[in-house]
C-alpha positions as CSV (number, residue, x, y, z in Angstrom):
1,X,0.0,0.0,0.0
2,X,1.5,3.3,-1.3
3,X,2.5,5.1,1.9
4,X,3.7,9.1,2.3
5,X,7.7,9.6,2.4
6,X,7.8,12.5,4.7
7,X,11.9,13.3,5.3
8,X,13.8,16.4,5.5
9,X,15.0,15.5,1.9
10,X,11.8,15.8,-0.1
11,X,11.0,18.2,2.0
12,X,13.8,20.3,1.0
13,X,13.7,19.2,-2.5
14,X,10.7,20.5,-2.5
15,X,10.6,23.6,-1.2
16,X,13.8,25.0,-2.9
17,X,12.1,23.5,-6.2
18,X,8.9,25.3,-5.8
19,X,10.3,28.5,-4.5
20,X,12.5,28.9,-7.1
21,X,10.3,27.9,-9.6
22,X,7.5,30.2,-8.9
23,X,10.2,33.1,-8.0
24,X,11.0,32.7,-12.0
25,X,7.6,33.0,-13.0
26,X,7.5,36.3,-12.1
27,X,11.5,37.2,-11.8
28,X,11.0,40.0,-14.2
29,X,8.3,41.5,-12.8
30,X,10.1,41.4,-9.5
31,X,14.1,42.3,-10.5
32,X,13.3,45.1,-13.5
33,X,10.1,46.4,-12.7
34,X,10.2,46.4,-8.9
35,X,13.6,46.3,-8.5
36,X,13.6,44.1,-5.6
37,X,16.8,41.7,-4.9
38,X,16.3,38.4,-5.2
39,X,18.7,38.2,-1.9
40,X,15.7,40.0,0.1
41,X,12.9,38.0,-1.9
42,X,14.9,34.4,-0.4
43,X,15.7,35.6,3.1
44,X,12.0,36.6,3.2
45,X,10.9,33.3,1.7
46,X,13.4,31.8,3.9
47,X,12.0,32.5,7.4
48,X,8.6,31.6,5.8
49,X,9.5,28.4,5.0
50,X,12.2,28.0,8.2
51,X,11.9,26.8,12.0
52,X,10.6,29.8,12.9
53,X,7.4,29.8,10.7
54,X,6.2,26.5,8.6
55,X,8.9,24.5,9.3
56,X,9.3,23.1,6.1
57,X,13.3,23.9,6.0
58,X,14.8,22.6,9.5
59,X,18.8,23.3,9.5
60,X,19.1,21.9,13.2
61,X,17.6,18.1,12.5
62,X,20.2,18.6,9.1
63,X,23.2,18.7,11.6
64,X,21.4,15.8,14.0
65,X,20.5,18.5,16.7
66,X,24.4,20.0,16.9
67,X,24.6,24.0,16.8
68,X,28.8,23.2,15.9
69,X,27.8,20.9,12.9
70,X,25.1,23.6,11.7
71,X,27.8,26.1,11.8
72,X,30.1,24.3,9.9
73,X,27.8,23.4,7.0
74,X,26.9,27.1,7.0
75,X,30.3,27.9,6.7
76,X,30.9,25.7,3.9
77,X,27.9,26.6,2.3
78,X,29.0,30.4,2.0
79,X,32.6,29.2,1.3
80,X,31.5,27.6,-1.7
81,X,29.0,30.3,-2.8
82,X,31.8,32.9,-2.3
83,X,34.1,30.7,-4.1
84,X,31.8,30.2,-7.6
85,X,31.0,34.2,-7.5
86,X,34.4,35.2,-7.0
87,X,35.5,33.0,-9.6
88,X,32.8,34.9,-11.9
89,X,33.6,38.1,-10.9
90,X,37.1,37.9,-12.1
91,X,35.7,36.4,-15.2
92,X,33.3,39.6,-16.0
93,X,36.2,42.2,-15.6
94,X,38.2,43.0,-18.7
95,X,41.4,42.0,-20.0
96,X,44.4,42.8,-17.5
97,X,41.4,45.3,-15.5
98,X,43.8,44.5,-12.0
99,X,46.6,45.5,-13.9
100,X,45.0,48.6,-15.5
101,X,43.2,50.2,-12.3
102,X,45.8,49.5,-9.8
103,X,45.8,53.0,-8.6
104,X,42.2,53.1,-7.8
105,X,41.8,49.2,-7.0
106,X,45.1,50.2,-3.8
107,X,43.1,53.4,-2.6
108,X,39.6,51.1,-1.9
109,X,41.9,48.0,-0.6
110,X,44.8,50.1,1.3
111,X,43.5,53.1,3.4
112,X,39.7,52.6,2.4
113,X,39.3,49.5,3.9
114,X,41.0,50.4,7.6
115,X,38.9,53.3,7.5
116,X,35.8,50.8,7.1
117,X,37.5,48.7,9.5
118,X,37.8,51.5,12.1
119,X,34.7,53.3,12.0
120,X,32.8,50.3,12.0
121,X,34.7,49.3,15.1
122,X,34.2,52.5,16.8
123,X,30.4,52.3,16.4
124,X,30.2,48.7,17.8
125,X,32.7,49.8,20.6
126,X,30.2,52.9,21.8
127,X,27.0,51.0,21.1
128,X,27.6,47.5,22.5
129,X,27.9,48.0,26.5
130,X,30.9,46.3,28.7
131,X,33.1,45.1,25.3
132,X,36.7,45.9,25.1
133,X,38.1,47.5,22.1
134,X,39.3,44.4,20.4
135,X,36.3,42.9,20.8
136,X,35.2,45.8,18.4
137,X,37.9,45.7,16.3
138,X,37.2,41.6,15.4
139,X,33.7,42.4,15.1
140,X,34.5,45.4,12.3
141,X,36.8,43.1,10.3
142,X,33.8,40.7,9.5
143,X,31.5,43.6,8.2
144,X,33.9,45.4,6.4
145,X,34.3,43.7,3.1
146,X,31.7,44.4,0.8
147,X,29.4,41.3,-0.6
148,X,30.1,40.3,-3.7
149,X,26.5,38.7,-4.4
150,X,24.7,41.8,-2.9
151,X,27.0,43.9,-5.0
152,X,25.8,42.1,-7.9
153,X,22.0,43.7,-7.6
154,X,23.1,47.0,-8.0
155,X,25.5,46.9,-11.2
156,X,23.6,44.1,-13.2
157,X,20.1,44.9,-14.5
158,X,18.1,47.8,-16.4
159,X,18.8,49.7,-13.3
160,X,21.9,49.4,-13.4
161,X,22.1,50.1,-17.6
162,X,20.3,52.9,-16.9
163,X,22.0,54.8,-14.5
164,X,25.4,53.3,-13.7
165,X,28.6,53.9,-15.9
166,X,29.8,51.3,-17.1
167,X,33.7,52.0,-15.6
168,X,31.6,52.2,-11.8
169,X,30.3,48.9,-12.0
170,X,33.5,47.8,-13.2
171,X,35.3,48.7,-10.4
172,X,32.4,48.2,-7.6
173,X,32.8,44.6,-9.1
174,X,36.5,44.1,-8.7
175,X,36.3,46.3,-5.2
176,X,33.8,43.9,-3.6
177,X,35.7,41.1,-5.4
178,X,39.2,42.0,-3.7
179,X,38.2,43.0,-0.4
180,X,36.4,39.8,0.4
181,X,39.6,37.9,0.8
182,X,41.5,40.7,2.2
183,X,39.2,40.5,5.5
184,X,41.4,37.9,7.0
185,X,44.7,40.7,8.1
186,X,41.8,42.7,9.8
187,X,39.9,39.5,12.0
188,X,43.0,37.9,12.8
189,X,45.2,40.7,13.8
190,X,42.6,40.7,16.6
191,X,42.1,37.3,17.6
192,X,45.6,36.8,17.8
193,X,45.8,39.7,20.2
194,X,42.7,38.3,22.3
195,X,44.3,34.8,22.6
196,X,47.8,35.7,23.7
197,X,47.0,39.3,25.4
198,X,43.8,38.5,27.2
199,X,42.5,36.9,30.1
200,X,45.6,36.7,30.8
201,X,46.6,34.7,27.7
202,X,45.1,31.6,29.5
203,X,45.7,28.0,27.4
204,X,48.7,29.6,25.6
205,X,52.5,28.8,25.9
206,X,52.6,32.8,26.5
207,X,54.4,35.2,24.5
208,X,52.2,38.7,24.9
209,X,51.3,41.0,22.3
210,X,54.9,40.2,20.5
211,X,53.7,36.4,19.7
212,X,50.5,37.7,18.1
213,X,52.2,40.0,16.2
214,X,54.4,37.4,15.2
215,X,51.7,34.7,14.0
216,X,49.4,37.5,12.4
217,X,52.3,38.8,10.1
218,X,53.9,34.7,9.3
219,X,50.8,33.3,9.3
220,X,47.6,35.8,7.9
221,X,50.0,37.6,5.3
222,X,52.5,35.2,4.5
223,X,50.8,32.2,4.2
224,X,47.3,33.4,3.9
225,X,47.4,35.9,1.7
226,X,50.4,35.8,-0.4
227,X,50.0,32.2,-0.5
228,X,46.9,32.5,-2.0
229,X,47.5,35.5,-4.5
230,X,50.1,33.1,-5.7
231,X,48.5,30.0,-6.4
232,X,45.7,32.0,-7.8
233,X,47.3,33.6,-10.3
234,X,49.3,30.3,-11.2
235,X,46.2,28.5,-11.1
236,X,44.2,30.4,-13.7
237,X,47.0,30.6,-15.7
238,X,47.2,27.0,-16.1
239,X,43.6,26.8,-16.9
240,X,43.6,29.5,-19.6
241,X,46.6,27.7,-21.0
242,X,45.2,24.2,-21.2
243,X,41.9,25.9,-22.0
244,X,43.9,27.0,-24.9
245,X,45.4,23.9,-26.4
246,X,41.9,22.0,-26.1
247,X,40.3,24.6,-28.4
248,X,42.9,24.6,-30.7
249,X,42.9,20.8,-31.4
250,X,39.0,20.4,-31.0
251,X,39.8,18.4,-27.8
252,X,36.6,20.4,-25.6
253,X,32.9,20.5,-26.1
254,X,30.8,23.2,-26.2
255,X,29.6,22.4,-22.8
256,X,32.7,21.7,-20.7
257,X,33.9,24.9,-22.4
258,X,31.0,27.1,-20.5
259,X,31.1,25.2,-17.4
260,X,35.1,25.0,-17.3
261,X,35.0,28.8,-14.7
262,X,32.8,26.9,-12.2
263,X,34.9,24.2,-12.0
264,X,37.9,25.8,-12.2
265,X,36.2,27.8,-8.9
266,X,35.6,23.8,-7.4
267,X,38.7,23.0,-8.0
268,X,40.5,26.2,-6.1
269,X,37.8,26.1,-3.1
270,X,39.0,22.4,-2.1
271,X,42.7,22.7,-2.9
272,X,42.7,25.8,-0.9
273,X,40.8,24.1,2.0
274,X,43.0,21.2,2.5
275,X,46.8,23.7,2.8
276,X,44.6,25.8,4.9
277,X,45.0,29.2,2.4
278,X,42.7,32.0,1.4
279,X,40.4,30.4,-1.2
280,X,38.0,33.2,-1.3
281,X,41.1,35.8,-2.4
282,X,42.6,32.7,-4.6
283,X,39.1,32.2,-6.7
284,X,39.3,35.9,-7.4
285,X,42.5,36.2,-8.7
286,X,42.4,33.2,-10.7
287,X,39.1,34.0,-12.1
288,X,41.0,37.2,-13.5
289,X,44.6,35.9,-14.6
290,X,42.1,33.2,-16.4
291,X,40.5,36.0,-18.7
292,X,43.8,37.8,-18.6
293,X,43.7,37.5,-22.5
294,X,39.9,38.6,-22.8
295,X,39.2,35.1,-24.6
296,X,37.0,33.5,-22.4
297,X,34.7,36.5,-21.2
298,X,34.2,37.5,-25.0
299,X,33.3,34.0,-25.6
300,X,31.1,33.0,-23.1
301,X,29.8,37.0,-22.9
302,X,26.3,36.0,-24.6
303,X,26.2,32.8,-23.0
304,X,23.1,32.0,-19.6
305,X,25.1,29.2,-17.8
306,X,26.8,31.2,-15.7
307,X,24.2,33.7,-14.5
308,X,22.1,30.7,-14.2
309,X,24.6,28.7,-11.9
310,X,24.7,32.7,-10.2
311,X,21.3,32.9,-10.0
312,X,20.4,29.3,-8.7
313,X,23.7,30.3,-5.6
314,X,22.1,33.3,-5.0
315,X,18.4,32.0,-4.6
316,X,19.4,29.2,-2.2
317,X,21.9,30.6,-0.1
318,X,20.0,33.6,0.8
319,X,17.0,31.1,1.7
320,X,19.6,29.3,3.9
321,X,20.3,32.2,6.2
322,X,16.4,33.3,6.3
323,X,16.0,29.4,8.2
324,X,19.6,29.5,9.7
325,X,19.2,33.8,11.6
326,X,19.0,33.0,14.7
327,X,16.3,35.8,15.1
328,X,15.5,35.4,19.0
329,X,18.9,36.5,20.0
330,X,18.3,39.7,18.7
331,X,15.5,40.6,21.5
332,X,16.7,37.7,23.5
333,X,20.5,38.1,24.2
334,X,23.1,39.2,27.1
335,X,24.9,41.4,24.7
336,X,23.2,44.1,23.5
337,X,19.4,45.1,24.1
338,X,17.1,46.1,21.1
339,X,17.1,49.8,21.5
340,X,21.2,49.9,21.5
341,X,21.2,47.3,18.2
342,X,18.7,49.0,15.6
343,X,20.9,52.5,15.9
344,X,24.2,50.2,15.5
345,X,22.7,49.1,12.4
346,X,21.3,52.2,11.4
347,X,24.6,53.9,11.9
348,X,26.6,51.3,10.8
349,X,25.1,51.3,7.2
350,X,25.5,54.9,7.1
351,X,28.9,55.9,8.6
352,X,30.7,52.6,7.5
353,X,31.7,53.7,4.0
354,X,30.5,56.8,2.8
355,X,32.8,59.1,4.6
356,X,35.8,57.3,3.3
357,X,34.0,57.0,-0.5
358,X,33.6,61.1,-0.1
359,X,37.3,61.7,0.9
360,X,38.9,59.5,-2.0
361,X,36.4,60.1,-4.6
362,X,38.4,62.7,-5.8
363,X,41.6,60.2,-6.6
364,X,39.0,57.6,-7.9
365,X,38.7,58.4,-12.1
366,X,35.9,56.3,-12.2
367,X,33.6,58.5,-9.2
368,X,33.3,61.7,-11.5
369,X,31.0,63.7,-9.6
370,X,29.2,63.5,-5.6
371,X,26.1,62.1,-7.1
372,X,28.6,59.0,-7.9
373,X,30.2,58.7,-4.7
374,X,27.0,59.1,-2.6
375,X,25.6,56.3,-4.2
376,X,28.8,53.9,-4.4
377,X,29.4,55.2,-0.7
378,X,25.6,54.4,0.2
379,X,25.6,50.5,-1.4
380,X,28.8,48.7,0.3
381,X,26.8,45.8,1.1
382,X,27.3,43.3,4.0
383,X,26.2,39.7,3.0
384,X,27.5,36.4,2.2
385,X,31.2,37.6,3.1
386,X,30.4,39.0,6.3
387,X,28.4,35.3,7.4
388,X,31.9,33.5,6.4
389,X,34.0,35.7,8.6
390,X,31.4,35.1,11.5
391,X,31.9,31.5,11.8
392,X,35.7,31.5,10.6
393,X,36.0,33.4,14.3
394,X,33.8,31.5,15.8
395,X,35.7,28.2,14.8
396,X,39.3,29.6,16.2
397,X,37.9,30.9,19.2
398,X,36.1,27.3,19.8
399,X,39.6,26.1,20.0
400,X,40.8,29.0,23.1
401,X,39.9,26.4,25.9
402,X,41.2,26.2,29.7
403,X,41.0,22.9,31.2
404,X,38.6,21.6,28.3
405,X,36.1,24.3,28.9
406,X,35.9,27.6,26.2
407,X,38.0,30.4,27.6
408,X,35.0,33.0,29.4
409,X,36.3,36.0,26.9
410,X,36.0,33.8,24.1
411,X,32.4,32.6,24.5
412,X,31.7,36.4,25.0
413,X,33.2,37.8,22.3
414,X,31.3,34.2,20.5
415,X,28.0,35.8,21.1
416,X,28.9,39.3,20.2
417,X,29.9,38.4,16.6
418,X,26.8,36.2,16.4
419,X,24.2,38.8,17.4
420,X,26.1,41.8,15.8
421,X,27.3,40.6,12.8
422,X,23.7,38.3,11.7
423,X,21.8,41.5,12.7
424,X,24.1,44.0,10.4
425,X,23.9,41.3,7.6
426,X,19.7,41.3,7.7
427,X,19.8,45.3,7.9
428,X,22.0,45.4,4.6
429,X,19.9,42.9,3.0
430,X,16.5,44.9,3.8
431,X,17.8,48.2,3.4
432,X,20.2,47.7,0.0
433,X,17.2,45.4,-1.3
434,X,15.1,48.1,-0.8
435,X,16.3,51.0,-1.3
436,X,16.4,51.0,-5.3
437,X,12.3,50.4,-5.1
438,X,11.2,52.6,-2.7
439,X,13.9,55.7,-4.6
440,X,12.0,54.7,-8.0
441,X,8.3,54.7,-6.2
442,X,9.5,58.3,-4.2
443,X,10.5,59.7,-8.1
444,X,7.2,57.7,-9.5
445,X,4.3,59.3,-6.9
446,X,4.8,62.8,-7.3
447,X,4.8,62.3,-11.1
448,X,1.7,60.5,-11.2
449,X,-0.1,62.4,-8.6
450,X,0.6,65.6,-10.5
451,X,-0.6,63.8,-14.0
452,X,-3.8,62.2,-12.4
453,X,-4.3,65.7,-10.7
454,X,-4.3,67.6,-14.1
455,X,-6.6,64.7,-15.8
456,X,-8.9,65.1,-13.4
457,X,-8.6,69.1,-13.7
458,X,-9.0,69.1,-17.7
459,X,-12.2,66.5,-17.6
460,X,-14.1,68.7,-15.0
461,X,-13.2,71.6,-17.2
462,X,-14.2,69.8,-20.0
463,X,-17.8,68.3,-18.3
464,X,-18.6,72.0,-17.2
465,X,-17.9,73.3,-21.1
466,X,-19.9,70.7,-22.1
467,X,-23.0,71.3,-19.8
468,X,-22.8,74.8,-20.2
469,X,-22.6,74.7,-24.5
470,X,-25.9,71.9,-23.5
471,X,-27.6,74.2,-21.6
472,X,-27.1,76.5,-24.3
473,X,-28.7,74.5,-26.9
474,X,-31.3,73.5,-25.0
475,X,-32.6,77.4,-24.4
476,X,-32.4,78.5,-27.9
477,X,-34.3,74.7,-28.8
478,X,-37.1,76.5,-26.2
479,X,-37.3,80.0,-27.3
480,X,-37.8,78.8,-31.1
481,X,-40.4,75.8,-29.8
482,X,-42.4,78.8,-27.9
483,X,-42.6,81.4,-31.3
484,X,-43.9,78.3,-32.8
485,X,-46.7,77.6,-30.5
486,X,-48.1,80.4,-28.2
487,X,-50.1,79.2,-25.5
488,X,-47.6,76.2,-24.0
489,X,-46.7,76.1,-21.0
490,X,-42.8,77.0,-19.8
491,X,-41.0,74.4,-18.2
492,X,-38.3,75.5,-15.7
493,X,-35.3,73.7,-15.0
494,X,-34.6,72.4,-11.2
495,X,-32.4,74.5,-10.1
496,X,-28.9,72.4,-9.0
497,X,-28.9,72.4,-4.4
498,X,-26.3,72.6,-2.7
499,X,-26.9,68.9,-2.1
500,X,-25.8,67.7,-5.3
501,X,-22.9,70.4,-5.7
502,X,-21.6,68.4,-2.5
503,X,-22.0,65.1,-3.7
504,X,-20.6,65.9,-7.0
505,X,-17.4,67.4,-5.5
506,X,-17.3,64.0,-3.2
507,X,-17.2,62.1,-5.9
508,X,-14.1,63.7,-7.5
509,X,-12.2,62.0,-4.6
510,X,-12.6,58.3,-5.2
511,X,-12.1,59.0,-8.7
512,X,-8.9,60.9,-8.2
513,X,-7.8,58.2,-5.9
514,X,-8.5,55.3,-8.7
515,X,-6.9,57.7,-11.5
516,X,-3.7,57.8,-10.0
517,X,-3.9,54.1,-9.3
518,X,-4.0,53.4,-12.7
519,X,-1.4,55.7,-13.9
520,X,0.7,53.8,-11.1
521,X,-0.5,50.3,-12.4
522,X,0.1,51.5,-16.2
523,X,3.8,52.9,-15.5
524,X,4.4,49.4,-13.7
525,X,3.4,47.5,-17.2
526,X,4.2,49.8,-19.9
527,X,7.0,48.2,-21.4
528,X,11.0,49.3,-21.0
529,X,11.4,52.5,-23.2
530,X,8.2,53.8,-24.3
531,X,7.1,57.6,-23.6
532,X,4.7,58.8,-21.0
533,X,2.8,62.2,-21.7
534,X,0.7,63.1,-19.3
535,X,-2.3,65.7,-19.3
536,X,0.3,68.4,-18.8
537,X,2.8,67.4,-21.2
538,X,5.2,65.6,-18.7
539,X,7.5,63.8,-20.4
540,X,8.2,59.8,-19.2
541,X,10.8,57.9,-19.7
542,X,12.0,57.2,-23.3
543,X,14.5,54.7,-24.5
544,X,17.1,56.8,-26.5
545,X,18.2,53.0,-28.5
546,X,14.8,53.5,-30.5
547,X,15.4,55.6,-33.7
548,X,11.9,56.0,-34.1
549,X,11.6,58.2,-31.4
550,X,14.3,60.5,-31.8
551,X,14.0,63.7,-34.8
552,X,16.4,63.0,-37.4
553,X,19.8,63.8,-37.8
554,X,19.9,62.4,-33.7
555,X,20.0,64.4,-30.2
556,X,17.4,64.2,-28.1
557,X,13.3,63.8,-28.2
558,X,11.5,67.3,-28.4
559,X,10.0,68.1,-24.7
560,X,6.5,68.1,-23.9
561,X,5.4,66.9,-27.6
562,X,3.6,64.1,-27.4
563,X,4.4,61.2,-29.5
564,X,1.9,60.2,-32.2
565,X,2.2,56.7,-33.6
566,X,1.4,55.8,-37.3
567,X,-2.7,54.6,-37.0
568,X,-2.8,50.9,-38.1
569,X,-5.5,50.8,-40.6
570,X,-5.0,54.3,-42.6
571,X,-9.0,53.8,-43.8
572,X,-10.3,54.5,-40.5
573,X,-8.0,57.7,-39.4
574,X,-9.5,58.9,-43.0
575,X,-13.0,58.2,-42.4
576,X,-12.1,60.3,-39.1
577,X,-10.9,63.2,-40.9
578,X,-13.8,63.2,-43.4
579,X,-16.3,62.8,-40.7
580,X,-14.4,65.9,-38.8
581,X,-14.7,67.9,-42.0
582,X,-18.6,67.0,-42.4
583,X,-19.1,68.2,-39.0
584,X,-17.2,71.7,-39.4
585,X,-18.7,72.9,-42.9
């Protein structure tokens, strides 16, 4: 007798298969006319579907009831999201582009990243109450790279076509692609200096400030970093040179040749892992020594199997951390209360980066004006990135024991990074997944207002021509029906009350109300690049790629003239014209 099957993995199965395949029903609608991020659409859908809702998705029975193992697969889950991203990132930038922008590339990695770093430190140092400053300091370094994914919503897109240069998404690209594997000098300089310099240095062979030093400089920059920049570059160079030969000889497929970035980004992730190097900084800089040449981006430039593998990352590992937020902790914790975390966030968001985008924008060719650096200031997400350095921290200090037992400034500074760092993340994903909407609908409303506003203006001046030329009519119909026959009797028109003035001025408000509606529900539908002309002769948007609507010879479309399309059956607009003739002689 057929029997149900109800386990976590069809249960998972299918939820991820019928959120994302109802999210793509209407993924247009959502990303280019609403502008929403598909980041805050899955961390929505995420605590819908997770423990804290439905319970469909349950990431505690997945690691069999152990918070450690659920932060380890969480770990490697954004290790191998960053991994595949950073690998495409590097792919997307042009021939030699690290090479090329090295000047503005050092002033965002060099002194625009400790300024990040410090700020961001300072504000959790002031907020969080009964912290030490290094605490602050390690809990800075995981926000201050930017996200790669997040970053990827604001320069992909007609949005981003639209209004972006093309140089600034370039380098907001290989900014957010750089810094995320150049977090490790800033987290570790600190938890080296908590494990040897405090409580006393407790579970270490000693050695002070001097030993941390030491291990941060030998360890982080040597080994991490270098290490990894290395066998990076080396890396991709290989693969673009075998890559090479296939081709020539007719050795590859079609497919393997598309697919060969991911796995090249597979490959790097897992080598990386097992010497204990920087695979998040290694994937970038293979992914651009790979294209070093410009081959393989122009090639695969038209191609979907990449933003597909992107978007299919994206969708699910955004999901993940709407199920895996541990969202009690942030009314339920003995680090920070509610009313000190919401102006962290708040201020975090806004003093983080754009006073250190304002002071270099200047020394940055691709910022050209304040309108630029305001907005590149503004969106320096905090996302995937930020969740990896968060359990990277928590997995050393794990290891800081006395006598088997976590050391007691370890397990604090555990649940700082957990509550500060998840709560910053969610703030950056509502706020940069919102902002681009709720800009477009604040630009939108006052347009539409003002053309309902003057439709509804020009029809009641049109109904009151209309009655009064009626009215008209009517009395000059009267005076020649009464020289006809004498004797009839005069019929008066009821007067209008004040009654019916009332209700007819009433009335104009639901209709105003529905009016703009539908010029709000009509500029959501009207297709990418066609011209809006209100009542008043308000010009919408028009897409400057169309050579139908521009005048000849080029430039720009005439201001408030409408535009008047060809009529699609000349017979009828000539019938009109007769008619209209007719009527006037």
């Amino acid at each position: 007798m057929p029997t149900l099957v109800v386990v976590n993995f069809n249960i998972i199965c299918a939820t991820l298969g019928g959120f994302i395949t109802v999210f793509g029903l209407v993924s247009y609608l959502l990303k280019e006319k609403f502008y929403l991020s598909e980041a805050l659409i899955s961390t929505i859908f995420g605590v819908v579907f997770g423990p804290h809702a439905a319970n469909f998705i349950r990431p505690l029975d997945y690691a069999h009831g152990s918070e450690l193992d659920l932060e380890t697969i969480t770990l490697y889950f954004t290790r191998l999201v960053l991994g595949v991203q950073l690998v495409l990132a590097g792919v997307q930038l042009p021939s030699k582009y690290l090479w090329k922008e090295w000047k503005s590339l050092s002033i965002l990695l060099g002194p625009g990243m400790c300024i990040m770093w410090m700020s961001t430190s300072l504000l959790v140092w002031g907020l969080v109450p009964s912290i030490s400053f290094l605490f602050a300091l390690a809990v800075g370094a995981a926000v201050t790279p930017t996200d790669p994914i997040l970053s990827n919503s604001i320069v992909k897109g007609k949005f981003a076509d639209k209004n972006i240069p093309r140089e600034l998404q370039k380098i907001i690209i290989a900014e957010s692609g750089a810094n995320d594997g150049l977090g490790y000098p800033f987290l570790f300089l600190a938890l080296y200096l908590i494990q040897y310099t405090g409580d006393q240095g407790l579970g270490t062979a000693g050695g002070g400030a001097g030993k941390a030093i030491g291990l941060w400089f030998i360890e982080t920059w040597c080994y991490t970093i270098l290490l990894s920049i290395a066998y990076g570059a080396v890396v991709g160079w290989l693969a673009k040179e075998l890559l090479h030969w296939a081709e020539e000889r007719h050795y590859v497929d079609r497919e393997s040749f598309l697919v060969f970035a991911i796995t090249l980004a597979l490959f790097i992730v897992g080598t990386c892992g097992m010497i204990g190097s920087d695979d998040v900084l290694a994937c970038f800089i293979a992914g651009n020594v790979f294209t070093w040449d410009d081959w393989f981006r122009l090639e695969t430039k038209d191609d979907s199997l990449q933003p597909t593998i992107d978007l299919l990352l994206n969708l699910s590992v955004f999901l993940w951390f709407g199920a895996v937020c541990p969202w009690h902790l942030f009314v339920e914790n003995t680090v920070i209360p509610i009313y000190r975390l919401i102006p962290l966030g708040i201020l975090v968001l806004l003093l983080r980066r754009l006073p250190m985008v304002l002071c270099f924008h200047h020394f940055i060719h691709q910022v050209e004006d304040i309108r630029h650096a305001l907005f590149v200031g503004f969106f320096g997400p905090i996302g995937v990135s930020a969740i990896f350095y968060l359990y990277i921290a928590r997995e050393f200090l794990h290891t800081l024991e006395v006598d088997g037992h976590q050391r007691e400034d370890a397990a604090q500074l555990s649940e700082v990074l957990m509550v500060v760092i998840w709560f910053l993340t969610i703030c950056s994903i509502v706020v940069h997944g919102l902002s681009i909407p709720l800009g477009k609908f604040g630009l939108y409303l006052p347009r539409t207002i003002s053309m309902a506003l003057s439709s509804e203006n020009r029809s009641t001046s049109f109904s009151r021509t209309r009655s009064s030329d009626d009215r008209h009519t009517r009395s000059e119909i009267d005076n020649n029906h009464q020289e006809r026959v004498l004797g009839s009797v005069f019929r008066r028109r009821r007067p209008t009350t004040e009654a019916d003035t009332s209700g007819s001025r009433t009335s104009l408000v639901p209709g105003t109300v529905s009016r703009i509606g539908r010029y709000m529900f009509s500029d959501i539908r009207r297709p990418h690049g066609t011209t809006v002309h209100g009542a008043d002769g308000v010009r919408g948007e028009v897409d400057e790629t169309d050579d139908n609507k521009l005048p000849p010879g080029g430039g720009s479309p005439p201001r408030g003239r409408p535009t008047i399309s060809a009529p699609k059956d000349g017979r009828v607009m000539g019938h009109a014209i007769a008619m209209q003739d007719a009527a006037d002689n």
